[in-house]
C-alpha positions as CSV (number, residue, x, y, z in Angstrom):
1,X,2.3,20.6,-1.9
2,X,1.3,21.6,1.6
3,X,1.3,17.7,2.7
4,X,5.0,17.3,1.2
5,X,6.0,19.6,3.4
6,X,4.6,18.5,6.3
7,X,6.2,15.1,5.3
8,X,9.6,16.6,5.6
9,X,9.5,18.5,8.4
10,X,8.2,15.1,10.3
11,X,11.5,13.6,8.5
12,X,13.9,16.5,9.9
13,X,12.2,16.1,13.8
14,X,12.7,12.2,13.5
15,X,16.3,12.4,12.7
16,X,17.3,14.6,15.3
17,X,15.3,13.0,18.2
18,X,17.5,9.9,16.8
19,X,20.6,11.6,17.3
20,X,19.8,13.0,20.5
21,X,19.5,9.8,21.8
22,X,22.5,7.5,20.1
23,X,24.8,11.1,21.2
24,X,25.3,8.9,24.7
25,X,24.9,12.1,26.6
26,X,24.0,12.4,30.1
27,X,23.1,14.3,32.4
28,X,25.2,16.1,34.2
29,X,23.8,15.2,37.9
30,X,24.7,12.0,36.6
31,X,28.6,12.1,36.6
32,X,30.6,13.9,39.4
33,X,34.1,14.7,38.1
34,X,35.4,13.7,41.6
35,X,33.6,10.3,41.9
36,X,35.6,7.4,41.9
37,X,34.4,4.3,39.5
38,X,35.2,1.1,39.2
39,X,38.5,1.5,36.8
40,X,40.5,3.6,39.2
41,X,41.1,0.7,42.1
42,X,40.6,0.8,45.6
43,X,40.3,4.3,47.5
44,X,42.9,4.6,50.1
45,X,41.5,5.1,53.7
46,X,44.2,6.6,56.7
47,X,44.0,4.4,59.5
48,X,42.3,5.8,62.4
49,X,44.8,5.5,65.5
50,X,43.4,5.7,69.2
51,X,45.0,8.1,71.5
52,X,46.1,5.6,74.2
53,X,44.4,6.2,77.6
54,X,46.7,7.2,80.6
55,X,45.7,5.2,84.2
56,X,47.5,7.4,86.3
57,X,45.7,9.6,88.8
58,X,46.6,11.3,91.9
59,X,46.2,10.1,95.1
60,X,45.3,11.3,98.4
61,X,48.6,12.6,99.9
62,X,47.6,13.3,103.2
63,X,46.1,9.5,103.7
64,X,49.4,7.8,101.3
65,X,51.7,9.8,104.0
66,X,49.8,8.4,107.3
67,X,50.2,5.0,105.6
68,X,53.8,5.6,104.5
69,X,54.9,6.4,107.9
70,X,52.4,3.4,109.6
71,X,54.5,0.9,107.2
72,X,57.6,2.7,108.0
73,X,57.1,1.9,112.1
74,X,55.8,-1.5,111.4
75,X,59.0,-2.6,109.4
76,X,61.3,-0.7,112.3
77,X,62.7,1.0,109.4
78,X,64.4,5.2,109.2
79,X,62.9,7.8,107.7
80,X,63.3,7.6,103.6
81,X,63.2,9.2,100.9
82,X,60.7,7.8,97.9
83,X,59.2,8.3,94.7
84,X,55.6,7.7,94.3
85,X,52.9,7.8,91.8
86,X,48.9,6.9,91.7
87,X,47.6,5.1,88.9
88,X,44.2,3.0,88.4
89,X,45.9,-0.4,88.5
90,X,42.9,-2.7,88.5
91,X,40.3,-0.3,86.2
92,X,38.2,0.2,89.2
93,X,38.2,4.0,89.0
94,X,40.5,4.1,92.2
95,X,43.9,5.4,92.8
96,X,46.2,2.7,93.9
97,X,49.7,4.6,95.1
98,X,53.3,3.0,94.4
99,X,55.8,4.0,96.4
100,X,59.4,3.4,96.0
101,X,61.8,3.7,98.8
102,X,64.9,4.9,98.4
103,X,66.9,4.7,101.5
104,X,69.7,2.9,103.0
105,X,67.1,0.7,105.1
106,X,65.2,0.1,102.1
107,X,67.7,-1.0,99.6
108,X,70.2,-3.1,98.5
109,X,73.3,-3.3,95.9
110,X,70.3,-5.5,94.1
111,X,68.1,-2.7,94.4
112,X,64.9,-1.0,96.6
113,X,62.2,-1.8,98.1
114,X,58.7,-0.6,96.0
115,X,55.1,-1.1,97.8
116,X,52.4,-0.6,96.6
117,X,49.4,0.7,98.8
118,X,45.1,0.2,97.8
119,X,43.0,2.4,99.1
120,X,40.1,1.6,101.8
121,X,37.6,3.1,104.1
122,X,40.5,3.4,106.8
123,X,43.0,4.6,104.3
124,X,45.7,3.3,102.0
125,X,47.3,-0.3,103.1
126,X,49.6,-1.9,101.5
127,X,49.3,-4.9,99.4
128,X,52.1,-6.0,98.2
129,X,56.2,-5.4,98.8
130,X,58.5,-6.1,96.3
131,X,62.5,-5.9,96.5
132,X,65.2,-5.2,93.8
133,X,63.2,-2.6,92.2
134,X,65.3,0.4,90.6
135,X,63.4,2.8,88.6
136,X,61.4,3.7,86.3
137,X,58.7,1.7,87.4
138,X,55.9,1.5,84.6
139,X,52.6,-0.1,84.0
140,X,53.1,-2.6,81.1
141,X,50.4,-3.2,78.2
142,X,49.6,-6.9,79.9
143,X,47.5,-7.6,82.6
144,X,46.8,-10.3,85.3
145,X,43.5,-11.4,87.7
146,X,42.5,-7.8,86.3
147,X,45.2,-5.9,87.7
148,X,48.1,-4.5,85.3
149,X,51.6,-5.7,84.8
150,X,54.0,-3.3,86.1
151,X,57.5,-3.1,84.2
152,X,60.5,-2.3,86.2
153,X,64.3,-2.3,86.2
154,X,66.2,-4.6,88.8
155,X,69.7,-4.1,90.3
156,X,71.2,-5.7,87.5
157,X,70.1,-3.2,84.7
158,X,67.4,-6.1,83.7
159,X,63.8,-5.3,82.6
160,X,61.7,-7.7,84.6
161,X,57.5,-8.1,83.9
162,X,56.1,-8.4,87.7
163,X,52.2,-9.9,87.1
164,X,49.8,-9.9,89.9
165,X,48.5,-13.0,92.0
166,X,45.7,-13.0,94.2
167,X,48.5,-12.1,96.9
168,X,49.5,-9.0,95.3
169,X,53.0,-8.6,93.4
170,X,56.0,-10.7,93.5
171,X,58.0,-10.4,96.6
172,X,61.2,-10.1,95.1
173,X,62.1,-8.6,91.3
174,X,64.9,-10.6,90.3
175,X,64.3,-13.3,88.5
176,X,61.0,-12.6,87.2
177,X,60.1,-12.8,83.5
178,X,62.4,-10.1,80.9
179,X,59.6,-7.7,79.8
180,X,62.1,-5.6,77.3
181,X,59.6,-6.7,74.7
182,X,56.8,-4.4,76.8
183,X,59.0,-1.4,77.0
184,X,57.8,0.6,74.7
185,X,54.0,0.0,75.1
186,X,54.4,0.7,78.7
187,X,53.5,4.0,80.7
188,X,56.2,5.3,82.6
189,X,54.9,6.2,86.1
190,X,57.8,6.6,88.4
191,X,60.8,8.5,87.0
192,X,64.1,7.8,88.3
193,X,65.1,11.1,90.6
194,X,61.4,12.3,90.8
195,X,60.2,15.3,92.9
196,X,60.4,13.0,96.0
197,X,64.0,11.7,95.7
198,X,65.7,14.9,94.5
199,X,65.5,16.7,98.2
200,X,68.1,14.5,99.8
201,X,70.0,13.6,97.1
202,X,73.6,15.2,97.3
203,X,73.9,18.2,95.3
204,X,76.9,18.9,92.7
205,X,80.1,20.9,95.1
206,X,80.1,24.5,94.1
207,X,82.8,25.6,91.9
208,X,86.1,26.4,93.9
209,X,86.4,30.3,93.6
210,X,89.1,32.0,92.1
């Protein structure tokens, strides 16, 4: 009797331990409710975008004005009015200043005259002059010889690419190659009517009074 019984509990323990293991269970470390598998296609990632970096920095105003007015005597030219702005054309870490002129000696029904100045162990001088410049004058996404491409408008409402030789910029805007394409991957760094400009430009009459 007492080995019957024995027989059938063995039976009983053997049947389970069967089931336990044909169940399919797992455990629960194994599955995360979250976790993606194979059957649910590719996991959608957000493309990371880059904040763009800026290049312009300021400049050192008391040397740009010594060099602004040393230019100014050189080319026998009247006091005028400008806009500038410093920006690291050439990724050397150094502010290079552009300067547009805006006055009567400086421009022309095509446009004004924009120089732009590199700075030295004397101070800034100028390395390049370039005529029938209106702005805005911006730095363009393109470069040349390691220097940047600047964007500006000519006196014909044109958006012209100017690219840097070993000379410096072209001497003269019109006619170089339509950059409208560049526009918006551009950084604007000379606003028409900036700080500079707006003190001598005329101001609105008054209102007459009643």
């Amino acid at each position: 009797m007492p080995s019957r019984f024995s027989a059938t509990v063995t039976a009983i323990i053997s049947a389970a331990a069967l089931a336990a293991c044909g169940s399919g269970d797992k455990p629960a470390s194994a599955v995360s409710p979250g976790t993606p598998n194979a059957d649910s296609g590719p996991v959608a990632l957000s493309p990371h975008k880059a904040t763009p970096q800026t290049i312009a920095m300021p400049v050192n105003q008391e040397g740009l004005t010594k060099a602004i007015e040393r230019i100014r005597i050189t080319k026998k030219k009247g006091e005028s009015p400008f806009d500038q702005a410093g920006a690291d054309l050439n990724s050397n870490g150094r502010a290079k200043a552009l300067v547009l002129f805006t006055g009567p000696d400086w421009c022309s029904p095509q446009g004004c005259t924009l120089v732009v100045f590199e700075p030295g162990e004397t101070g800034y001088r100028p390395i390049s002059q370039t005529i029938g410049v209106r702005a805005p004058v911006a730095a363009g996404p393109g470069a040349n010889a390691g220097w940047r491409d600047l964007i500006v408008k000519t006196g014909a409402n044109k958006i012209v690419r100017l690219q840097f030789t070993g000379g410096g910029y072209p001497t003269n805007a019109a006619g170089q190659p339509d950059a409208s394409a560049d526009v918006a991957q551009s950084e604007v760094l000379i606003q028409p009517q900036s700080s500079q400009t707006a003190a001598v430009l005329p101001q609105p009459a008054a209102p007459a009074s009643q």
